[in-house]
PDB file of N, CA, C and O in Angstrom:
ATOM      1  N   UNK A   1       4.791  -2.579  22.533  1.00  0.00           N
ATOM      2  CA  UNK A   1       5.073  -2.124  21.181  1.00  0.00           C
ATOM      3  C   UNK A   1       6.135  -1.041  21.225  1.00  0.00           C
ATOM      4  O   UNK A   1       6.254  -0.259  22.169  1.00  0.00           O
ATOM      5  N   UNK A   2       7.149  -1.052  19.783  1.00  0.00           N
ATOM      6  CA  UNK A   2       8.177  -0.074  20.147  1.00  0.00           C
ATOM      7  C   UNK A   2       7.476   1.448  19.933  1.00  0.00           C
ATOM      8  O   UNK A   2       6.362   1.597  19.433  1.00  0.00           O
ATOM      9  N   UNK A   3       8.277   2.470  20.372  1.00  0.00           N
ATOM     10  CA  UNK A   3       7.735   3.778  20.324  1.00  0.00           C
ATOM     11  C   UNK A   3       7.734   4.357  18.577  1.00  0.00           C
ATOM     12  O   UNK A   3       8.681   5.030  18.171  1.00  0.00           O
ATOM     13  N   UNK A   4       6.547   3.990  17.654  1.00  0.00           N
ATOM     14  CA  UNK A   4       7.112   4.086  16.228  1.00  0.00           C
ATOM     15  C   UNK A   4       6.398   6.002  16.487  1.00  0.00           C
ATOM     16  O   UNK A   4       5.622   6.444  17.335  1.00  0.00           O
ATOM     17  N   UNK A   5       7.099   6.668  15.355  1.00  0.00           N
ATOM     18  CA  UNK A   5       6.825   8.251  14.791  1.00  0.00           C
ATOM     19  C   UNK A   5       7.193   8.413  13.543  1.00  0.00           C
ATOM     20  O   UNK A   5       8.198   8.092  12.909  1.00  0.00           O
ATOM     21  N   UNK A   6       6.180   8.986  13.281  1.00  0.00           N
ATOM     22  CA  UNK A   6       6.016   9.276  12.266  1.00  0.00           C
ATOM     23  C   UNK A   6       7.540  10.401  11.019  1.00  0.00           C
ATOM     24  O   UNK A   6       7.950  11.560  11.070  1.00  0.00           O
ATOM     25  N   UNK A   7       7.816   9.368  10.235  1.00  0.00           N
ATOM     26  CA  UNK A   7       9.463   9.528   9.600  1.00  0.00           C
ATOM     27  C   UNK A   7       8.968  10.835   8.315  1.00  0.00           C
ATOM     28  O   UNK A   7       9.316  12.015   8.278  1.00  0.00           O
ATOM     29  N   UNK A   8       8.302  10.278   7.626  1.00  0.00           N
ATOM     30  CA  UNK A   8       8.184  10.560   6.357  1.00  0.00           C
ATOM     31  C   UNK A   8       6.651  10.837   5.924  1.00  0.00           C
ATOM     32  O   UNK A   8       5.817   9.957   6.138  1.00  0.00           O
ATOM     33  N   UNK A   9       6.229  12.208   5.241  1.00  0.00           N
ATOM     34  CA  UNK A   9       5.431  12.249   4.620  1.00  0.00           C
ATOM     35  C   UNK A   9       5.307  11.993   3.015  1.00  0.00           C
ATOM     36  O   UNK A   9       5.889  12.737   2.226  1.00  0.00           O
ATOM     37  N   UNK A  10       4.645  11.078   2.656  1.00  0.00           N
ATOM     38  CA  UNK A  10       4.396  10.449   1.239  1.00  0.00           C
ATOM     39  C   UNK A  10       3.561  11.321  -0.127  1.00  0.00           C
ATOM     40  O   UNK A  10       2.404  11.565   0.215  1.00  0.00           O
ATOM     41  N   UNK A  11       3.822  11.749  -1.323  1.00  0.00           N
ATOM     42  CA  UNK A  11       2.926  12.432  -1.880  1.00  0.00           C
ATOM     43  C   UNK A  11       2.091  11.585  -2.427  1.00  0.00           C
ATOM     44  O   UNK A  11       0.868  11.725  -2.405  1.00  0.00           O
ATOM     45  N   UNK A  12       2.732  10.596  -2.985  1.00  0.00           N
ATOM     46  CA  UNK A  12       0.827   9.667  -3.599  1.00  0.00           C
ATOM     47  C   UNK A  12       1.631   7.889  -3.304  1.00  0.00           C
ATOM     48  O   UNK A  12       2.582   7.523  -2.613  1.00  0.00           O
ATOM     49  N   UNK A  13       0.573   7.087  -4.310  1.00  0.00           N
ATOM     50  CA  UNK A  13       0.391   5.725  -3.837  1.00  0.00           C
ATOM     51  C   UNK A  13       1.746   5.046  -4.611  1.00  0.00           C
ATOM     52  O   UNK A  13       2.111   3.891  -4.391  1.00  0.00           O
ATOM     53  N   UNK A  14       2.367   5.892  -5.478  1.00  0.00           N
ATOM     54  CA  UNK A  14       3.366   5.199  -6.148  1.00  0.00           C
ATOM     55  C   UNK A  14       5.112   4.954  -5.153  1.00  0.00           C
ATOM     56  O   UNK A  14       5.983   4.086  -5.208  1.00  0.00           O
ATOM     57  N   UNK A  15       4.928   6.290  -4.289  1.00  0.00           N
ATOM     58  CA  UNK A  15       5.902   6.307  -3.872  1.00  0.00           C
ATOM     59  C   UNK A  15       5.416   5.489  -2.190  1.00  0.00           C
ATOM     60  O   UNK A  15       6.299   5.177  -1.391  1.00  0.00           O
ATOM     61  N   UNK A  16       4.616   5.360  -2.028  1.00  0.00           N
ATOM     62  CA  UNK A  16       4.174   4.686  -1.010  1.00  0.00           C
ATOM     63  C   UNK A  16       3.943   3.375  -1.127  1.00  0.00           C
ATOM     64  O   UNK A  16       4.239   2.709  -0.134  1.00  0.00           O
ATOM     65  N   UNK A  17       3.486   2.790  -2.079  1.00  0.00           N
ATOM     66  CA  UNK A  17       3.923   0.801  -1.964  1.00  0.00           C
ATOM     67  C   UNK A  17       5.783   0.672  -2.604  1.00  0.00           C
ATOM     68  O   UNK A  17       6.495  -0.284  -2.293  1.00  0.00           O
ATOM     69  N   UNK A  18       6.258   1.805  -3.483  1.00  0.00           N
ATOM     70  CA  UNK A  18       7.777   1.500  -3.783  1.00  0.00           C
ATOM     71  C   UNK A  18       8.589   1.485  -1.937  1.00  0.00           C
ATOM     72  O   UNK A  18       9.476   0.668  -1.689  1.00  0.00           O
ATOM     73  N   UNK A  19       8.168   2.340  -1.018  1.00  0.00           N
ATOM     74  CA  UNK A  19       8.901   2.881   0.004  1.00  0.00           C
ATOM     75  C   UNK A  19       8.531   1.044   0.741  1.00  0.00           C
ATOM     76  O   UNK A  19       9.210   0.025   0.868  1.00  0.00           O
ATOM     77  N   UNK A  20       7.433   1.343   0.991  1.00  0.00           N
ATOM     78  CA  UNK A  20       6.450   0.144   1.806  1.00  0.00           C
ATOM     79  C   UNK A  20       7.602  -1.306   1.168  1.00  0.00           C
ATOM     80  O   UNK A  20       8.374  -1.711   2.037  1.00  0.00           O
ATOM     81  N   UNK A  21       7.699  -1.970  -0.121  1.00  0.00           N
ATOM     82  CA  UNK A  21       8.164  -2.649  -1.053  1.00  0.00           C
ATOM     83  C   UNK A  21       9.223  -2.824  -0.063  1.00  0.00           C
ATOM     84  O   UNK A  21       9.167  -3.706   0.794  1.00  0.00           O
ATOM     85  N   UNK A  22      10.475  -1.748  -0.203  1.00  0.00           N
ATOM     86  CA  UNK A  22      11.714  -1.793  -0.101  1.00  0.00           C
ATOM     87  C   UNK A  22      11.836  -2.275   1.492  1.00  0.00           C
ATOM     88  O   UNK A  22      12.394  -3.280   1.932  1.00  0.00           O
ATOM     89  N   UNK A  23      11.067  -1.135   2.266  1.00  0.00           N
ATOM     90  CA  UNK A  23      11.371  -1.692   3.680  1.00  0.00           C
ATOM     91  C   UNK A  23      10.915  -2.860   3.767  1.00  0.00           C
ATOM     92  O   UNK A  23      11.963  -3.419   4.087  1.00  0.00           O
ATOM     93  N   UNK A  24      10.083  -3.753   3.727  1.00  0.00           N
ATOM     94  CA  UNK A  24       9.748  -4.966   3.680  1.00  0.00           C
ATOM     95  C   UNK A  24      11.007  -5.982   3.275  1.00  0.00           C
ATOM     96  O   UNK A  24      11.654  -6.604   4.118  1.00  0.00           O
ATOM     97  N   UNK A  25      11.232  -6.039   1.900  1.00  0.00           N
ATOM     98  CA  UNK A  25      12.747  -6.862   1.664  1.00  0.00           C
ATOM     99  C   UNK A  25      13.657  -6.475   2.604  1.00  0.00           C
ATOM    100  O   UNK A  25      14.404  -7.404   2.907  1.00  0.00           O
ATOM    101  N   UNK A  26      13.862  -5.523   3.140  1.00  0.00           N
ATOM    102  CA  UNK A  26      15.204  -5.195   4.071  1.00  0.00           C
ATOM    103  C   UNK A  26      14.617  -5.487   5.958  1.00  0.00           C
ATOM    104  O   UNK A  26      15.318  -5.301   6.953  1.00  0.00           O
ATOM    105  N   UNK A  27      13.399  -5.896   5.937  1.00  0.00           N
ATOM    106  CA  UNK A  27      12.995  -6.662   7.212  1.00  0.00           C
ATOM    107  C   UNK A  27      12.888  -4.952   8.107  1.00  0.00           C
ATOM    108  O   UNK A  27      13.221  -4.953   9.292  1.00  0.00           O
ATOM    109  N   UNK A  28      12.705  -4.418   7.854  1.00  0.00           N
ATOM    110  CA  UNK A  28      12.771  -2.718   8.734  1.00  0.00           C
ATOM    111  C   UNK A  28      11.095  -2.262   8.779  1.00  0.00           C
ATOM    112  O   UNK A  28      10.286  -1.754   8.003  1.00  0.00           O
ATOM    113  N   UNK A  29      11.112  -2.727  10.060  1.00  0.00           N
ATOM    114  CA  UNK A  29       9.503  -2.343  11.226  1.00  0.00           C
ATOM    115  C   UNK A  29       9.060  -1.596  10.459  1.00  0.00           C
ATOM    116  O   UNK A  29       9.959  -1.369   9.650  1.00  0.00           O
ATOM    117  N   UNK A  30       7.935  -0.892  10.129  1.00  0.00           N
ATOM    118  CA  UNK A  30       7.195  -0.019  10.055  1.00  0.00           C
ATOM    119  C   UNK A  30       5.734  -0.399   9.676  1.00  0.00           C
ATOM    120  O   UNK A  30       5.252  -1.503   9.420  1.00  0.00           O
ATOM    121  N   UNK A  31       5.039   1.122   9.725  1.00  0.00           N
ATOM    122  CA  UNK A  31       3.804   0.970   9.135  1.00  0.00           C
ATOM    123  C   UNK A  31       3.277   2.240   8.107  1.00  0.00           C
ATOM    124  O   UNK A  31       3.636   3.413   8.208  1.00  0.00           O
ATOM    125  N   UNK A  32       2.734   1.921   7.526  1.00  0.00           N
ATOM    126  CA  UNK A  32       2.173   3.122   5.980  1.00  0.00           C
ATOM    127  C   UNK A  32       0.722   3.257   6.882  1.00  0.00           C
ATOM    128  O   UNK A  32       0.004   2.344   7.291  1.00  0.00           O
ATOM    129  N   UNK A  33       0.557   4.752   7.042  1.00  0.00           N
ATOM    130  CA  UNK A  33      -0.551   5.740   7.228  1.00  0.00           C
ATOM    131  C   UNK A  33      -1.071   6.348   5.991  1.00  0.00           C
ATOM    132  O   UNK A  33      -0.615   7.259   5.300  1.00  0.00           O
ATOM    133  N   UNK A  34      -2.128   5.631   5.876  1.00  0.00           N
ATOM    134  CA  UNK A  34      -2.752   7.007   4.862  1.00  0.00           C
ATOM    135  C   UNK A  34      -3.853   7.878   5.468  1.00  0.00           C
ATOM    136  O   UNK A  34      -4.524   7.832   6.499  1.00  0.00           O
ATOM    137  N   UNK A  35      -3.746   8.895   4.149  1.00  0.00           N
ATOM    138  CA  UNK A  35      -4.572   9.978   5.082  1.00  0.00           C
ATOM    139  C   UNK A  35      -5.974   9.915   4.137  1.00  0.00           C
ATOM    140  O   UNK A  35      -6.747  10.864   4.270  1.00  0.00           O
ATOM    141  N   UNK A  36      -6.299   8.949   3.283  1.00  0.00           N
ATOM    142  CA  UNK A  36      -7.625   8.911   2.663  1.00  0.00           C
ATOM    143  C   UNK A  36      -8.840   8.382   3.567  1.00  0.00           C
ATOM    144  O   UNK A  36      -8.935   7.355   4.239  1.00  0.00           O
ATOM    145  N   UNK A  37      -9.644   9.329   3.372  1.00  0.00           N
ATOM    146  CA  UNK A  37     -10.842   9.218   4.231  1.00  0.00           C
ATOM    147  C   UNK A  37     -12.404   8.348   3.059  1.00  0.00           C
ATOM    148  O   UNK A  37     -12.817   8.485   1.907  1.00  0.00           O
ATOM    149  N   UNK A  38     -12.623   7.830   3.801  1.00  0.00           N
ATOM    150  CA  UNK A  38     -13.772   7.186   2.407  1.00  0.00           C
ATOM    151  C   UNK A  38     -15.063   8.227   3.073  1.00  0.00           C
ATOM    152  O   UNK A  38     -15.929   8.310   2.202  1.00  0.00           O
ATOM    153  N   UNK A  39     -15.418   8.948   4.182  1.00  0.00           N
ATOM    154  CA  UNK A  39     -16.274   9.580   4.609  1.00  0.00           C
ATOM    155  C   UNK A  39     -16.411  10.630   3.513  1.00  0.00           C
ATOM    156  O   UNK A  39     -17.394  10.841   2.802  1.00  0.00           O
ATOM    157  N   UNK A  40     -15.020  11.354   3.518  1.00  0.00           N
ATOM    158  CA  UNK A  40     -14.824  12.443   2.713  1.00  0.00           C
ATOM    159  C   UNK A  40     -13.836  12.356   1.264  1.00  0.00           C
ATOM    160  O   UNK A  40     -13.096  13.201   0.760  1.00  0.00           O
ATOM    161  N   UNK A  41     -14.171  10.984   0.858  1.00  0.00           N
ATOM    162  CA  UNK A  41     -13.818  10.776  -0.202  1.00  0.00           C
ATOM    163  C   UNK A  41     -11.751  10.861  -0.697  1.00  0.00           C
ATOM    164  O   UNK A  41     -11.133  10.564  -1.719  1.00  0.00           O
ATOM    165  N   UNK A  42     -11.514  11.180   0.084  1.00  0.00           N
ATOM    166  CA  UNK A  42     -10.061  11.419   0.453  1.00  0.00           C
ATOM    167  C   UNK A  42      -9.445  12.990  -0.181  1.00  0.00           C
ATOM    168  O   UNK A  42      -8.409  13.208  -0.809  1.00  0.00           O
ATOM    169  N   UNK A  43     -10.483  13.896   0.243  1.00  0.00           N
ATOM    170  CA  UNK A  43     -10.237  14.570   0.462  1.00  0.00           C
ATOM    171  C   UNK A  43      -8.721  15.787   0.908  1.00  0.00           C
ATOM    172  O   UNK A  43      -8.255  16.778   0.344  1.00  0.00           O
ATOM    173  N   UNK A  44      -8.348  14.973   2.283  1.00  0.00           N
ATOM    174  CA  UNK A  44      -7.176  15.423   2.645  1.00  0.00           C
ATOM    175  C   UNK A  44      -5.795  14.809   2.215  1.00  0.00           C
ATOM    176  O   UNK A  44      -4.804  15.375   2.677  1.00  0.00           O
ATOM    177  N   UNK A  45      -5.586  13.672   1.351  1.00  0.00           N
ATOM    178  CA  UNK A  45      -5.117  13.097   0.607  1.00  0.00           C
ATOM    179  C   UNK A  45      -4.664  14.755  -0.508  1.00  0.00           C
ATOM    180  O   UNK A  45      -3.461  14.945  -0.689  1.00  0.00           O
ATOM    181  N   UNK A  46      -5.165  15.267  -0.823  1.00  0.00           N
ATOM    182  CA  UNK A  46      -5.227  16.275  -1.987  1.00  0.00           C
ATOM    183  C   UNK A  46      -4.111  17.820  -1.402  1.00  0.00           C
ATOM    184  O   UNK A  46      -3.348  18.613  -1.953  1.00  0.00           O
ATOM    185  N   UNK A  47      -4.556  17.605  -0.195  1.00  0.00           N
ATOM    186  CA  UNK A  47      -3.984  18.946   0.223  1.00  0.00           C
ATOM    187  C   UNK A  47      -2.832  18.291   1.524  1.00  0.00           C
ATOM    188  O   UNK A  47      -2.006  19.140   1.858  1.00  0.00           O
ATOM    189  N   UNK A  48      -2.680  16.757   2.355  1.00  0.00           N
ATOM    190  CA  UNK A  48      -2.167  16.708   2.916  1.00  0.00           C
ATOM    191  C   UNK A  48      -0.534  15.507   2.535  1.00  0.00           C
ATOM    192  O   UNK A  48       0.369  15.332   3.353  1.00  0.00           O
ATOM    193  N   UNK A  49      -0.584  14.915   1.225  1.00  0.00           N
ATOM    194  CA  UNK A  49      -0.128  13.918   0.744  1.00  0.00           C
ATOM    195  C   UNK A  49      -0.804  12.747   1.139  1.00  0.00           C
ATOM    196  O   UNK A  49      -1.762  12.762   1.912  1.00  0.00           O
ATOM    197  N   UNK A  50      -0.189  11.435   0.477  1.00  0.00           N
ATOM    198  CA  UNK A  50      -0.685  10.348   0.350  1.00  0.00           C
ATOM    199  C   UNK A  50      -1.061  10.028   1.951  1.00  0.00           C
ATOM    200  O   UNK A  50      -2.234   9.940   2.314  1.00  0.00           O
ATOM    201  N   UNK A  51      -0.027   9.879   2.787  1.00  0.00           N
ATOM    202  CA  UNK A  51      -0.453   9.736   4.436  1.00  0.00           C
ATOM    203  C   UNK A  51       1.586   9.689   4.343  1.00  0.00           C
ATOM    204  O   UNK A  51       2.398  10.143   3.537  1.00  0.00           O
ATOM    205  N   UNK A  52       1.692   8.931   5.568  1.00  0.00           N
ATOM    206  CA  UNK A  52       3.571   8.721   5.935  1.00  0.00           C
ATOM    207  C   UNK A  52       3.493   7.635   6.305  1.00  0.00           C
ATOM    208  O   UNK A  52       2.518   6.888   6.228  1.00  0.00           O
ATOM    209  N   UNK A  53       4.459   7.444   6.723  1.00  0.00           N
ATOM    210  CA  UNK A  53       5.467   6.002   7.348  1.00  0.00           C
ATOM    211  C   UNK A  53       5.765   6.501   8.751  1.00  0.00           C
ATOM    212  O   UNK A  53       6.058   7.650   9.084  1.00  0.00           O
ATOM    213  N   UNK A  54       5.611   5.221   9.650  1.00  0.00           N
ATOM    214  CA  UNK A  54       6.157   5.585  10.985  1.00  0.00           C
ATOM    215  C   UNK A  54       6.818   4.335  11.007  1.00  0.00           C
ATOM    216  O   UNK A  54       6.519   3.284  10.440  1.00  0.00           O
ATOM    217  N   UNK A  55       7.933   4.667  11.884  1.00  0.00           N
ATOM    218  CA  UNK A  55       9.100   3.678  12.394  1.00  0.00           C
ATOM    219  C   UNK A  55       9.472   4.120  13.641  1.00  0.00           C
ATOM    220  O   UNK A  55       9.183   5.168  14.220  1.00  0.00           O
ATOM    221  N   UNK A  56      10.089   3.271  13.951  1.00  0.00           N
ATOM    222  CA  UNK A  56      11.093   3.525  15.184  1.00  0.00           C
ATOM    223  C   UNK A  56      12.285   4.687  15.036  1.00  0.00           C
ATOM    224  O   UNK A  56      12.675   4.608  13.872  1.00  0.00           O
ATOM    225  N   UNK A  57      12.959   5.642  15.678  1.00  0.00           N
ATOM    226  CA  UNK A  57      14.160   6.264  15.696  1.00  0.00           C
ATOM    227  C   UNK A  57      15.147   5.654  14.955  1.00  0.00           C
ATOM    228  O   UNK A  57      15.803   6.112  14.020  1.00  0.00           O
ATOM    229  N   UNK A  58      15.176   4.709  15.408  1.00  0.00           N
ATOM    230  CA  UNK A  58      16.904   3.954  15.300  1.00  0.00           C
ATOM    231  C   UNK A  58      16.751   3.895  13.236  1.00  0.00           C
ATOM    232  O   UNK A  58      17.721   4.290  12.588  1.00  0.00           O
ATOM    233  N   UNK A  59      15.781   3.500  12.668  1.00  0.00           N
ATOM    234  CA  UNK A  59      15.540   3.541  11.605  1.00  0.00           C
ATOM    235  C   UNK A  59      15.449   4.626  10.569  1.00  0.00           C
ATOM    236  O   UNK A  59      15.515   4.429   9.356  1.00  0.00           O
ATOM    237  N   UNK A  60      15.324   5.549  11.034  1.00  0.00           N
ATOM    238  CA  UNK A  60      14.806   7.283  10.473  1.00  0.00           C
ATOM    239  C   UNK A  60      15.886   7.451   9.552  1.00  0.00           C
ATOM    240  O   UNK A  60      15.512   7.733   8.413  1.00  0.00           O
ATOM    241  N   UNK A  61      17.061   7.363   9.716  1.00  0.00           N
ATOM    242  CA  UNK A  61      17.839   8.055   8.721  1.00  0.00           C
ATOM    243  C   UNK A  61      17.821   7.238   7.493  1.00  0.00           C
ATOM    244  O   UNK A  61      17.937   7.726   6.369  1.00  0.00           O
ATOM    245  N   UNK A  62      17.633   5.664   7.799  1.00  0.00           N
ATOM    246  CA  UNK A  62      17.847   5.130   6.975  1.00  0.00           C
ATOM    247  C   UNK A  62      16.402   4.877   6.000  1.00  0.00           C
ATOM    248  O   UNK A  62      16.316   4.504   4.830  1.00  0.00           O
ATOM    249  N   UNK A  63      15.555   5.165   6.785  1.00  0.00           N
ATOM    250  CA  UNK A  63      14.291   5.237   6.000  1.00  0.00           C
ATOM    251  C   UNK A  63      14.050   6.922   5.003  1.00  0.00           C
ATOM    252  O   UNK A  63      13.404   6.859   3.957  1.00  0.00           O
ATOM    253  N   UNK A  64      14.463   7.908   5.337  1.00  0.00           N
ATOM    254  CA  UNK A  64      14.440   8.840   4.699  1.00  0.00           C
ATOM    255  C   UNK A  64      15.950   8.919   3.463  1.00  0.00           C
ATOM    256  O   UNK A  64      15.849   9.640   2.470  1.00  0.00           O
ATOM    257  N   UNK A  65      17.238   8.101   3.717  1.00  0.00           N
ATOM    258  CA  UNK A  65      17.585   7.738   2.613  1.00  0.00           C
ATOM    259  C   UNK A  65      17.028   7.079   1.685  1.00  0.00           C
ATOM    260  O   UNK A  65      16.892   7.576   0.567  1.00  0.00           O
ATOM    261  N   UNK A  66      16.513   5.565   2.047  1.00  0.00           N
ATOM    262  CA  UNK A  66      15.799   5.307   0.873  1.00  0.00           C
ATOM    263  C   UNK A  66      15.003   5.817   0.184  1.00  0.00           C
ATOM    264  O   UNK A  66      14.846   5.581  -1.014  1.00  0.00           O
ATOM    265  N   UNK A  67      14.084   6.978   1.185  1.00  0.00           N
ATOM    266  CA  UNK A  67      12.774   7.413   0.222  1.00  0.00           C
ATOM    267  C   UNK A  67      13.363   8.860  -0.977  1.00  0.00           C
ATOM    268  O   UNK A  67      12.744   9.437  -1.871  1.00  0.00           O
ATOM    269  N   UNK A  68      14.683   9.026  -0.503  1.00  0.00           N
ATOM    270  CA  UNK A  68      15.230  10.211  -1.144  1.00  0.00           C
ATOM    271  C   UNK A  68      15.422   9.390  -2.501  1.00  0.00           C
ATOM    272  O   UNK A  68      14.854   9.785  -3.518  1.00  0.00           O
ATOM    273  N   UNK A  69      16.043   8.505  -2.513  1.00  0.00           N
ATOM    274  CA  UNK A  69      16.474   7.660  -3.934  1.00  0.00           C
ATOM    275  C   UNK A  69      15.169   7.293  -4.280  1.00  0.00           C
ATOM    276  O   UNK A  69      15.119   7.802  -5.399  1.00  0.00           O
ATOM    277  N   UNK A  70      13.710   6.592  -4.052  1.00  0.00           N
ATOM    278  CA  UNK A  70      12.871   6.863  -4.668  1.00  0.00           C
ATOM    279  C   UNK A  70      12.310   8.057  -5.010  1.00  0.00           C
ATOM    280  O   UNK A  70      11.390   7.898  -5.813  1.00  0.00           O
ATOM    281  N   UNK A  71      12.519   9.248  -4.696  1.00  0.00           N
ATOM    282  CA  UNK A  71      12.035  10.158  -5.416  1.00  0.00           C
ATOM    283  C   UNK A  71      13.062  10.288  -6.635  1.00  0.00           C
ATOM    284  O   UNK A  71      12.789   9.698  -7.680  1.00  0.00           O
ATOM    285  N   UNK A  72      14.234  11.040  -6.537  1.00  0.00           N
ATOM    286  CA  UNK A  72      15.470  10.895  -7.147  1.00  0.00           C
ATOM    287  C   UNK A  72      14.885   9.911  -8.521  1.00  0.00           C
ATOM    288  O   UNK A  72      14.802  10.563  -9.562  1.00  0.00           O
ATOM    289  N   UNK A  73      14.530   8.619  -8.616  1.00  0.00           N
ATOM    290  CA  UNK A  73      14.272   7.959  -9.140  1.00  0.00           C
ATOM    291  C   UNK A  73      13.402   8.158 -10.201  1.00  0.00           C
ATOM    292  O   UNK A  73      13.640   7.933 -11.388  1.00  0.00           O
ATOM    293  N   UNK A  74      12.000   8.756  -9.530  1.00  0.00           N
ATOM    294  CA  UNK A  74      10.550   9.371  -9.694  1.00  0.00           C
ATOM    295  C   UNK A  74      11.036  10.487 -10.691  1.00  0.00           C
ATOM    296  O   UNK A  74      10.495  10.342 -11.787  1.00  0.00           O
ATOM    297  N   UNK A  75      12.031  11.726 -10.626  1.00  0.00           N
ATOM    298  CA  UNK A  75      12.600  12.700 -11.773  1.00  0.00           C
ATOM    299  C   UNK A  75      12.627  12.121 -12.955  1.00  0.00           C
ATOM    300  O   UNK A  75      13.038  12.739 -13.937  1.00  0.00           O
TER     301      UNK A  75
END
């Protein structure tokens, strides 16, 4: 498996299936972490954001452009 790290921290679920959405059509590896716990009700969700995205390096810049224009968007 490639070496994925963690790119981007997410604040909630809107900007996290739009981010998730986009990389998908553009075929770009990754995976969506969330940080909701069902133990503790998601709890750290509240104080830590939604969870992030991890990718590979080679991807990073271009994954934190896109997520800049979804926020940008989100205003």
């Amino acid at each position: 498996m490639e070496n994925f790290k963690k790119i981007v921290v997410l604040e909630n679920d809107i900007e996290a299936g739009l981010l998730d959405s986009v990389l998908n059509e553009r075929g770009i590896p990754h995976i969506m972490r969330s940080y909701h716990d069902t133990a503790l009700n998601g709890i750290f969700q509240a104080h830590r954001g939604w969870g992030h995205v991890e990718s590979t390096e080679e991807y990073e810049k271009e994954i934190l452009s896109i997520y800049e224009e979804i926020v940008k968007g989100q205003s």
